[in-house]
N, C-alpha and C positions, 0 to 999 in steps of 0.2 A: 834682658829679653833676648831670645834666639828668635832666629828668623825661619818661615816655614818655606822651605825652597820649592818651585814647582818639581813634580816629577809624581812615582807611583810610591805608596808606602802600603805594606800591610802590616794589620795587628795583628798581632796571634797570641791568644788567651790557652796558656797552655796547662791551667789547670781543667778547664773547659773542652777544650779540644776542639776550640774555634776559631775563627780569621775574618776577617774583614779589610777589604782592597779599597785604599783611596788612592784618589787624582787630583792633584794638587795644580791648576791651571791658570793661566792669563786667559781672558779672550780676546781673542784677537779681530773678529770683527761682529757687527750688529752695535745694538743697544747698549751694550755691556762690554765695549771693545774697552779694552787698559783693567778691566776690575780682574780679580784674581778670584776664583771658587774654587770651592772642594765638592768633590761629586762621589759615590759611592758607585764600587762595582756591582750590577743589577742584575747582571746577567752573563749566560757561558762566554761571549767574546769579551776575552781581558785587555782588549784592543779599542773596544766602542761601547759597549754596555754601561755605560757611566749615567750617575744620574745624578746633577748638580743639586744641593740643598743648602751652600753655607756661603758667603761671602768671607776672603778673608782680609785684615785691616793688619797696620803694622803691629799692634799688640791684641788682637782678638780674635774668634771667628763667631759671627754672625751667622745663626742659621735664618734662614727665607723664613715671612709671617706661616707659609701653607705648614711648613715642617716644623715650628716649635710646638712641644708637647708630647715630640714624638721619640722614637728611637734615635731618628737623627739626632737632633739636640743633643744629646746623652754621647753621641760621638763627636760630635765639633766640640765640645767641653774636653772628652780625650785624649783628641787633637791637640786641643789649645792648650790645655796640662802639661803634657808629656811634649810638644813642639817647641812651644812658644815662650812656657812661662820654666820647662825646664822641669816638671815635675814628677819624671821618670819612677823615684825611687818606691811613690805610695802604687804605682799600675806594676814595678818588676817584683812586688811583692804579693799582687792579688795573679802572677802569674803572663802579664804581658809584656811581651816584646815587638820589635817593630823593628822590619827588616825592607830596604828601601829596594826598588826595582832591579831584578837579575834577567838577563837573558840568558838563553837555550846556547848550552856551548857546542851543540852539536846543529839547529838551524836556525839561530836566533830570534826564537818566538819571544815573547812577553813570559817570564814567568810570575805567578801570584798564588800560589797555592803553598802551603806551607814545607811540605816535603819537597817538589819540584825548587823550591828556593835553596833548600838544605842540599842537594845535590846536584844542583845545575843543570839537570835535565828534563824535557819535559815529557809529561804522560806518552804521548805521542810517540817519541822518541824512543824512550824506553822501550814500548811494546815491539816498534823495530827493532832494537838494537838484540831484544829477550828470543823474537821471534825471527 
């Protein structure tokens, strides 16, 4: 078993020409203080738009009773494949990769979008640097 470390990871399905942004977390205080979730990017800030669905265990991920059935599900199984259990080769074959958290070398934003990870800079940036 491999262990799923906290931090940011995205998928990218590159036969698709799609990505999806996870957050790999402890909480640190409330109800849930020491448990560890995985929470999907929801929204434009790649900083706080996260939206927790999955509990993770040392060899599983658990998604929440509200989100089984759903998409999620179907991505905490991806997760737990390709993380956990090491099952890389059957997901680099249907075209995905998974590329763990870069920052902006020019003013260290969060990057998460597929290109901006491939050249280290972000959107933002860029149209400065063009314009």
């Amino acid at each position: 078993m491999k262990d799923l470390f906290n931090g940011i990871y995205t998928y990218i399905n590159t036969v698709k020409n799609t990505h999806r942004t996870f957050k790999v977390y402890t909480v640190k205080k409330g109800n849930l203080e020491g448990k560890r979730l995985v929470s999907l990017l929801s929204g434009p800030d790649n900083n706080n738009n996260y939206k927790a669905f999955a509990f993770v265990n040392d060899s599983s991920i658990n998604t929440f009773k509200k989100y089984q059935g759903t998409i999620c599900e179907l991505y905490a199984k991806m997760i737990q494949d390709i993380t956990i259990k090491g099952e890389i080769s059957n997901y680099i074959k249907k075209g995905v990769i998974v590329k763990l958290e870069k920052r902006c070398l020019r003013c260290n934003r969060r990057l998460t979008h597929p290109e901006s990870l491939r050249t280290g800079i972000g959107p933002e940036c860029i149209k400065n640097m063009m314009g």
